[in-house]
KOLPAMAR-743536 format. One line per 2 residues: their letters; for each residue x, y, z of C-alpha. Coordinates in Angstrom, 1 decimal, decimal comma, padded with zeros to 4 digits. Layout:
N
a> X Y Z; ... .
//
This chain:
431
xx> 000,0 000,0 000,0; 002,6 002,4 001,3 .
xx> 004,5 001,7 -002,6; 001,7 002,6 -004,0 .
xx> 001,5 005,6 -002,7; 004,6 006,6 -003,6 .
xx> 004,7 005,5 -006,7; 001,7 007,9 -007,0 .
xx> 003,6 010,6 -006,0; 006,2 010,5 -008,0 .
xx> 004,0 010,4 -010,5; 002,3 013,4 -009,7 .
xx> 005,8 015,4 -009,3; 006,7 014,4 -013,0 .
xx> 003,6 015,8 -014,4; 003,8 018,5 -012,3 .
xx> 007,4 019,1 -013,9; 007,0 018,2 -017,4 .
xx> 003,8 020,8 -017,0; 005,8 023,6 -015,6 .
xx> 008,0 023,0 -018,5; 005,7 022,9 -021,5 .
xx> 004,3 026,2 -020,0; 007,4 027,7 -019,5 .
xx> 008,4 026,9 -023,3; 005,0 028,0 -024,5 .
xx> 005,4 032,1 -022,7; 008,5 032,0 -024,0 .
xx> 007,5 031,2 -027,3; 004,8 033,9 -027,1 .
xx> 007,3 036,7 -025,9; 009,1 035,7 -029,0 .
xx> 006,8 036,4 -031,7; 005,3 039,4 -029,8 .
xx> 008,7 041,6 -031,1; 007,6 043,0 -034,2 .
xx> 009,1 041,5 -038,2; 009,8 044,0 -040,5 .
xx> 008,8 043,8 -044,1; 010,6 045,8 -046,9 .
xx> 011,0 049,6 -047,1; 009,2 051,1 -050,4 .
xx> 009,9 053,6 -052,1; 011,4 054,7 -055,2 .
xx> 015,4 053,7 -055,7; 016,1 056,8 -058,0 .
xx> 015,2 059,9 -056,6; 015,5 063,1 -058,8 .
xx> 016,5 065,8 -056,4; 015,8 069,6 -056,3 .
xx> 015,7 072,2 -053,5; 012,6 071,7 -051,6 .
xx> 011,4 068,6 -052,9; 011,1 065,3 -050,8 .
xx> 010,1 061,7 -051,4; 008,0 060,0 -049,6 .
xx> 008,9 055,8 -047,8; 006,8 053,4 -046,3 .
xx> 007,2 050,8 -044,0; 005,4 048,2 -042,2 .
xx> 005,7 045,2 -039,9; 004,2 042,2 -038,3 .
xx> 003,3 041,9 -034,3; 001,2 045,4 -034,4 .
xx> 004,1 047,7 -033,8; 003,7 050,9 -031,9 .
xx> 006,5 053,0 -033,7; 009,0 053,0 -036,1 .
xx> 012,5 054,7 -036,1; 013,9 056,0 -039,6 .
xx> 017,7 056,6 -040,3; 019,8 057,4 -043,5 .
xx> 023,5 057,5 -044,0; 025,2 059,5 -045,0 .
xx> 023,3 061,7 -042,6; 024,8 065,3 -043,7 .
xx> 021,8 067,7 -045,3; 019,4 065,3 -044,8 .
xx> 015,9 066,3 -043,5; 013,5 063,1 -042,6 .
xx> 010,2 064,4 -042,1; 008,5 061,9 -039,8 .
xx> 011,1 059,1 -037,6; 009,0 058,0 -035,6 .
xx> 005,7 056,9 -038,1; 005,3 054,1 -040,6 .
xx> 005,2 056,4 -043,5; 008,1 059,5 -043,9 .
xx> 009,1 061,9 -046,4; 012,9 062,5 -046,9 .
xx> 014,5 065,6 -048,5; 017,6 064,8 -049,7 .
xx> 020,8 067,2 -050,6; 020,2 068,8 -054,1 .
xx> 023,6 066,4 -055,3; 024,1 063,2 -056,9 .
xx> 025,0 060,6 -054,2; 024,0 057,6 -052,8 .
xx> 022,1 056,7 -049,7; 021,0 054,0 -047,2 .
xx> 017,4 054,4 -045,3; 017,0 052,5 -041,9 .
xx> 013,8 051,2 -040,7; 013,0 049,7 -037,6 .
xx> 010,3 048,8 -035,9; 008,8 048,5 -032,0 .
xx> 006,3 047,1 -029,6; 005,9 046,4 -025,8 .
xx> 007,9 043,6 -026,3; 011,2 045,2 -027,9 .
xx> 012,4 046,4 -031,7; 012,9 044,8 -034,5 .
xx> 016,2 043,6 -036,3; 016,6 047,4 -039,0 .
xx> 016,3 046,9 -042,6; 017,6 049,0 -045,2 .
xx> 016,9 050,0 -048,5; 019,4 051,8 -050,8 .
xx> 018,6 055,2 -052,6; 020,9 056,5 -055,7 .
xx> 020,4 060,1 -055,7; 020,7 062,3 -058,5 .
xx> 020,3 066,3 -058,8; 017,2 067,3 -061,8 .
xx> 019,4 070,0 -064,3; 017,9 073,4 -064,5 .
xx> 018,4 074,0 -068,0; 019,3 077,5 -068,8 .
xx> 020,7 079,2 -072,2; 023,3 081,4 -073,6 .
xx> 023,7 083,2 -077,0; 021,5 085,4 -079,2 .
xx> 017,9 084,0 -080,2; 017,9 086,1 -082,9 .
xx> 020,5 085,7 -086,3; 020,9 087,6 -089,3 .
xx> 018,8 086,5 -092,7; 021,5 084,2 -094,2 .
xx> 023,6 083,5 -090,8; 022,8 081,5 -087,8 .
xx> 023,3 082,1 -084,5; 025,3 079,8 -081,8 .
xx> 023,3 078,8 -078,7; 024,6 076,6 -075,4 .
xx> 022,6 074,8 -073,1; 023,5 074,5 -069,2 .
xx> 022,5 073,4 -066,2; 022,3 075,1 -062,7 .
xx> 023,8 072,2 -061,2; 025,6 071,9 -057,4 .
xx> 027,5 069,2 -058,1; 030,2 068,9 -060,6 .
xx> 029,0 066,0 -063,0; 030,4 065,1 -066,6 .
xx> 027,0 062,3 -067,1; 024,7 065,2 -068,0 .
xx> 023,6 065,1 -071,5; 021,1 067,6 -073,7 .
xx> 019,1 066,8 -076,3; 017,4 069,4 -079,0 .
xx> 014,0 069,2 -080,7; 013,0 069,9 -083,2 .
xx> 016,0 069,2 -085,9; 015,2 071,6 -088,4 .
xx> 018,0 074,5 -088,4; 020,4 072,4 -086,2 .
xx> 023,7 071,0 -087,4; 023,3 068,6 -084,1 .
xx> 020,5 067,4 -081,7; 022,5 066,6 -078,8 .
xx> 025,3 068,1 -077,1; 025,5 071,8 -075,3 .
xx> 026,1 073,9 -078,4; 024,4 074,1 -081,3 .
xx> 024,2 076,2 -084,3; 020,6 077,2 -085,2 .
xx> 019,5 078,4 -088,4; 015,8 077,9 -088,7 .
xx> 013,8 079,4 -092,0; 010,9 080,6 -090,0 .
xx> 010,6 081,0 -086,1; 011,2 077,6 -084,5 .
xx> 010,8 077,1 -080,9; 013,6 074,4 -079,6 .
xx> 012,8 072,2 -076,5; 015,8 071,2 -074,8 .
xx> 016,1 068,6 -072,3; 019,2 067,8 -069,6 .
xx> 019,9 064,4 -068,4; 021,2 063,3 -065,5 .
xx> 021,2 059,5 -064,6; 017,1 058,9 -064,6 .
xx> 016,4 062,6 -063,9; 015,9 065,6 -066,4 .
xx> 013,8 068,6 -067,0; 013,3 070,5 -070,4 .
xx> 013,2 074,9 -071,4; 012,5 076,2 -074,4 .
xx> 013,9 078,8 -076,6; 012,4 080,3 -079,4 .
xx> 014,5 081,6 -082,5; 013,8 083,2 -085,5 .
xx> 015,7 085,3 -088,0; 016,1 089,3 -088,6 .
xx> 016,1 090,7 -092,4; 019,6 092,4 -093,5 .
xx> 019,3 096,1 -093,5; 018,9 097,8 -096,7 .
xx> 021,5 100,5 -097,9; 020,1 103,3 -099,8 .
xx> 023,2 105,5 -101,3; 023,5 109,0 -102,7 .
xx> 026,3 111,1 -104,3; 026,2 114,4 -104,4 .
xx> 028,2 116,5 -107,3; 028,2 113,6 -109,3 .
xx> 029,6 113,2 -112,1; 032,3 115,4 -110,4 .
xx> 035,4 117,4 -111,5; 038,7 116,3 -110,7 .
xx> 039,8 118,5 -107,5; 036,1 119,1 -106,3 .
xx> 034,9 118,1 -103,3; 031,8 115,3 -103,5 .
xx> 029,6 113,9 -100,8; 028,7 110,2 -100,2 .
xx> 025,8 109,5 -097,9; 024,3 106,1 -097,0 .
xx> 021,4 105,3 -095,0; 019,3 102,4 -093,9 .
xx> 021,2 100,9 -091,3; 023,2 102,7 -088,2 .
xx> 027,2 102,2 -088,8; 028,9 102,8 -092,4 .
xx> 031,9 101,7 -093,8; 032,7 103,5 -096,9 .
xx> 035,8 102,4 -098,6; 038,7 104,3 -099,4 .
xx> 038,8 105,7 -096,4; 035,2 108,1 -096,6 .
xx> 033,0 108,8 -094,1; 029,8 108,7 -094,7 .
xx> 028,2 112,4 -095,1; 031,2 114,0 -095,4 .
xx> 033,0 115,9 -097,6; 036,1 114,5 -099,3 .
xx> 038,0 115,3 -102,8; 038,8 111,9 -105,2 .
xx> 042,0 110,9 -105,6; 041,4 109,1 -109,6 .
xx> 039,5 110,4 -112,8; 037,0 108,3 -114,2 .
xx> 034,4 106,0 -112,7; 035,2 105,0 -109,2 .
xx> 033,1 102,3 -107,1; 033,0 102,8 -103,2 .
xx> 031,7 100,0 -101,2; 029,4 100,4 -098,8 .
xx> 028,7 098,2 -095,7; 026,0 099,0 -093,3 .
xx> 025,1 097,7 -089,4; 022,2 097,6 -087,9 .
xx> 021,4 097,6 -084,1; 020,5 093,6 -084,6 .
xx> 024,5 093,8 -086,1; 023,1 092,3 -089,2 .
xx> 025,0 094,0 -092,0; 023,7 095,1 -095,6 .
xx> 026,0 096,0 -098,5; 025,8 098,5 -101,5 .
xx> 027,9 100,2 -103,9; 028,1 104,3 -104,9 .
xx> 029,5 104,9 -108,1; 031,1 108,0 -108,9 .
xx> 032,4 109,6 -112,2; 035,3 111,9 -112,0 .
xx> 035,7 114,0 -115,3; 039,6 115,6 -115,9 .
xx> 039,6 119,4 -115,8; 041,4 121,2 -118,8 .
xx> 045,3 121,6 -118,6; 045,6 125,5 -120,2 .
xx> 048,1 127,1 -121,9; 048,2 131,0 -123,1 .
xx> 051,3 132,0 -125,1; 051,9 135,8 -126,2 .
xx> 052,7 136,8 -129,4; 055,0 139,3 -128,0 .
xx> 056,0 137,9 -124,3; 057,6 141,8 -123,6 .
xx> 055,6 144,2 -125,5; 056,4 147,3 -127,0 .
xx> 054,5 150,3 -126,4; 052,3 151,2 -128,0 .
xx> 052,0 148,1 -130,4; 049,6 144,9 -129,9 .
xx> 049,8 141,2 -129,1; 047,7 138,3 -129,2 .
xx> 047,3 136,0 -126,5; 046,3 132,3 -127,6 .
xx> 044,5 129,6 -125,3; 045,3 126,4 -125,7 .
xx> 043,2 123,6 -123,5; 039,7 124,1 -123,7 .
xx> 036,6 124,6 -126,2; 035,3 127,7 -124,5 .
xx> 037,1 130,7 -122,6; 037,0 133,5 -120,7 .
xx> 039,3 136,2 -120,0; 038,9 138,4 -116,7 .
xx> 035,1 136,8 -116,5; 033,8 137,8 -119,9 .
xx> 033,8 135,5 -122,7; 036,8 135,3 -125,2 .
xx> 038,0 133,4 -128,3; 041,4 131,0 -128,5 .
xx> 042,8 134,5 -130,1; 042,8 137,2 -127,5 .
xx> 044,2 140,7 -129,2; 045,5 142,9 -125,9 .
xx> 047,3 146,1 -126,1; 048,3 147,1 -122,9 .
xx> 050,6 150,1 -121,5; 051,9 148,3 -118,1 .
xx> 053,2 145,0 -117,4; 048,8 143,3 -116,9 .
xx> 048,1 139,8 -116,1; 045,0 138,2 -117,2 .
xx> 042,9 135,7 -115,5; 042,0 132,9 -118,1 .
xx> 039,3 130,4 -117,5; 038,9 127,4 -119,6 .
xx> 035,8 124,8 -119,5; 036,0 121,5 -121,4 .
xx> 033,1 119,4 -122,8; 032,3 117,6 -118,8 .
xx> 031,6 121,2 -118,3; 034,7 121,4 -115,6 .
xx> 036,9 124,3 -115,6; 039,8 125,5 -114,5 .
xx> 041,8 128,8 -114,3; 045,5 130,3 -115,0 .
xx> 047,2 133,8 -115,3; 049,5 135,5 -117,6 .
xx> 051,3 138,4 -117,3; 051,8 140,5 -120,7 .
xx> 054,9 142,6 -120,1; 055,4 145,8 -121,7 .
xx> 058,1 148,1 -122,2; 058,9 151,2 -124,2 .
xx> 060,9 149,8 -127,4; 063,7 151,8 -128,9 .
xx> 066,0 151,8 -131,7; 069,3 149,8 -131,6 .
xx> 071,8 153,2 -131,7; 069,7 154,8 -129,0 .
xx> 070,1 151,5 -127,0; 073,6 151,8 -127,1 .
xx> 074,3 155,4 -126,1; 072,3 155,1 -123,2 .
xx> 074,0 152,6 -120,9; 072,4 154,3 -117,2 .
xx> 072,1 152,6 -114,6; 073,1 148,8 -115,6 .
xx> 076,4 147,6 -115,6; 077,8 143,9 -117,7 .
xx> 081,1 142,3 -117,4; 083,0 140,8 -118,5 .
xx> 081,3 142,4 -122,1; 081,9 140,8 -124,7 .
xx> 081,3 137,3 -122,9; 082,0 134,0 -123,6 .
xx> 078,1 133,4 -122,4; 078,7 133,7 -118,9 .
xx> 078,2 137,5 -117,5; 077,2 139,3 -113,9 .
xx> 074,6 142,2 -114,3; 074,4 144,6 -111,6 .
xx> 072,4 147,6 -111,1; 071,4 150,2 -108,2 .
xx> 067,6 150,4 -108,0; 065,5 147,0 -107,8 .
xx> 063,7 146,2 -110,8; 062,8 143,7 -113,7 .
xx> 064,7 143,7 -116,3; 064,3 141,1 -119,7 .
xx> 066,8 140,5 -122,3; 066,0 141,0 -126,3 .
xx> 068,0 139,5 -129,7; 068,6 141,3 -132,5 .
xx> 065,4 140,5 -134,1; 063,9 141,9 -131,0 .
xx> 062,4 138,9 -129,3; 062,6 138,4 -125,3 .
xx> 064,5 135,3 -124,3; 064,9 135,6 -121,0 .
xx> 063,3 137,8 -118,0; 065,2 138,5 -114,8 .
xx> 064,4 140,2 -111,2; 067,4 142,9 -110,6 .
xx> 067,9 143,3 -106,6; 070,4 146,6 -105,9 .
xx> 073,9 146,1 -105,3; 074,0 142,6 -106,0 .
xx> 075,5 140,5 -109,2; 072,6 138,4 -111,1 .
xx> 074,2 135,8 -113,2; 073,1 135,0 -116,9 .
xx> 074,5 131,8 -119,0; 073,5 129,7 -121,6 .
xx> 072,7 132,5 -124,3; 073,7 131,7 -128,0 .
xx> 076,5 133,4 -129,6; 075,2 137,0 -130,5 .
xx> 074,1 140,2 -129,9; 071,5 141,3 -127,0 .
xx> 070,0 144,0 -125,9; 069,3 144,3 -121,2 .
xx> 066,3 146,4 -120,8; 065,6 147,7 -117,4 .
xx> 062,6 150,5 -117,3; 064,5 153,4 -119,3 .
xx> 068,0 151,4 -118,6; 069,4 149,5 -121,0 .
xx> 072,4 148,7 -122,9; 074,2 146,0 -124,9 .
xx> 075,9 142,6 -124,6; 078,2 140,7 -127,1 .
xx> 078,2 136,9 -126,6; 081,4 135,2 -128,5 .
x> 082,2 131,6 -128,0 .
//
């Protein structure tokens, strides 16, 4: 009886044990499962960043947890909007980089093991331009697309649409020479990310270039006036300005280019021709260079069709019978109708026979006399003084100053006669 009993007993403490155990096992196995299982973070991998703009991550987890705790590395500039709930936004430095986000999650029973989830990062090109959006009828014009970008970066890429005008579609510059007014998209790439601006461009007409020449045709030695107009800078060649004054350099027709600038700097070309007509070359001869009172001449013009002698119309033949040393002012006009102008001086003198001439010697002195063409003439007032043949023809006219010798050479052998006012005498040359 007394084995039975303990035999029952021990029985009892067994299945009081293995009991305690299987209890013990099973809270344990509860607190276990109680801490809460994560599940993956989502949420986009590529983020395209710019200032101000966050993206948004989820997370959940088994075993109903109470909060979450959010992370990211690297940490620097980063803004998380909400650690603590299942759901965040995270604002990310306006840079390309890459990042891990940390999730973890807890309950009354503890946290959860983190997970991660990794974020490649990439900053969204502002896409800006350079260079004129206008060109010049017949031109182009040279554009570049850039970015506003923080972070230096050689992946960024542009592309240009439409093609029409472009000598490329990708690539920063372009050269654009649309036929009508063409409005270019252009997009930047970085990695996944890119944004687009647009540029319009269209082309300017060339300016225009009126000309006009004043005093043309011209003659040669007056002063003519090129002026040009339809743009807002000339350049005249040869030197002219435009509107003023100048005096050609050549006869005949002459062409003078003409470029012109607008404000646009669009240029427009034209030509001004100009003809420059020669002016007559005169010539008056005497038929008695040193005339003798009270006799005649006649003056003869050479050069010209028509003529005038001190203003009033003349003849080639101009009879003039003056009594002092006169000079005449002789204009000639050609055919072009230019003219030109020249004096002559008719000298005069009071003529007297050949004895007389000798006998009166006054106030000029020769030597040596005879000469062997070489001789000094010297004489006490200042005067003019010419020198006669025997036929009585001047060939030669001279200035006497007082005091002084004036040297005469080159005469033919012969006999001449120095006339000086009422002075004269004679002079024998001998070779």
């Amino acid at each position: 009886m007394r084995s039975n009993l303990v035999y029952l007993n021990l029985k009892m403490n067994s299945m009081k044990t293995i009991y305690f155990l299987f209890f013990t096992l099973t809270l344990y196995s509860i607190g276990y499962s109680q801490v809460p299982a994560m599940n993956p973070i989502m949420g986009a991998s590529v983020v395209c960043s710019s200032p101000g703009t966050a993206t948004n991550f989820s997370a959940t987890a088994s075993n109903s947890p109470t909060s979450y705790l959010w992370s990211v590395v690297p940490s620097a500039s980063v803004v998380i909007g909400s650690q603590s709930s299942s759901q965040t936004s995270i604002d990310f430095p306006y840079t390309n980089g890459t990042y891990t986000v940390y999730c973890s999650a807890t309950n009354g029973f503890g946290t959860s093991p983190t997970t991660s989830f990794v974020v490649t990062v990439f900053e969204t090109p502002t896409v800006t331009f350079s260079g004129s959006n206008i060109f010049c009828q017949g031109s182009s014009t040279n554009l570049q697309a850039s970015s506003t970008i923080l972070a230096a970066s050689t992946t960024i890429s542009y592309n240009w649409a439409p093609s029409a005008g472009l000598n490329t579609t990708t690539g920063p510059f372009v050269s654009a020479s649309p036929t009508i007014p063409t409005t270019y998209t252009v997009t930047g790439t970085i990695g996944n990310c890119s944004s687009s601006s647009t540029i319009m461009v269209s082309s300017v007409p060339n300016p225009v270039i009126s000309t006009n020449v004043q005093n043309n045709p011209s003659c040669f030695g007056s002063a003519v006036i090129i002026t040009a107009s339809g743009a807002n800078t000339y350049t005249i060649g040869g030197g002219v300005s435009n509107g003023v004054p100048f005096v050609p350099s050549f006869l005949g027709q002459i062409a003078y280019s003409i470029n012109g600038q607008d404000l646009n700097g669009c240029t427009g070309f034209a030509v001004a021709t100009l003809t420059v007509n020669q002016t007559p070359a005169l010539m008056v001869n005497s038929s008695q260079p040193t005339l003798c009172i009270p006799f005649s001449a006649t003056l003869s013009l050479y050069g010209a069709p028509i003529y005038s002698v001190n203003g009033s119309p003349s003849s080639a033949f101009v009879p003039v019978s003056p009594t002092v040393n006169t000079t005449y002012t002789i204009t000639g006009q050609n055919g072009f109708g230019c003219q030109s102008s020249t004096v002559f001086t008719q000298y005069v003198t009071v003529c007297i026979g050949v004895n007389e001439m000798e006998n009166n010697p006054a106030i000029i002195k020769l030597h040596p006399n005879p000469s062997d063409g070489r001789f000094y003439v010297t004489t006490y007032t200042r005067t003019s003084a010419v020198i006669i043949n025997e036929l009585g023809q001047t060939v030669r006219f001279m200035e006497l100053v007082p005091d002084e010798k004036t040297e005469v050479s080159g005469l033919d052998t012969g006999i001449y006669f120095i006339i000086a006012g009422k002075a004269r005498t004679k002079i024998i040359i001998t070779r």
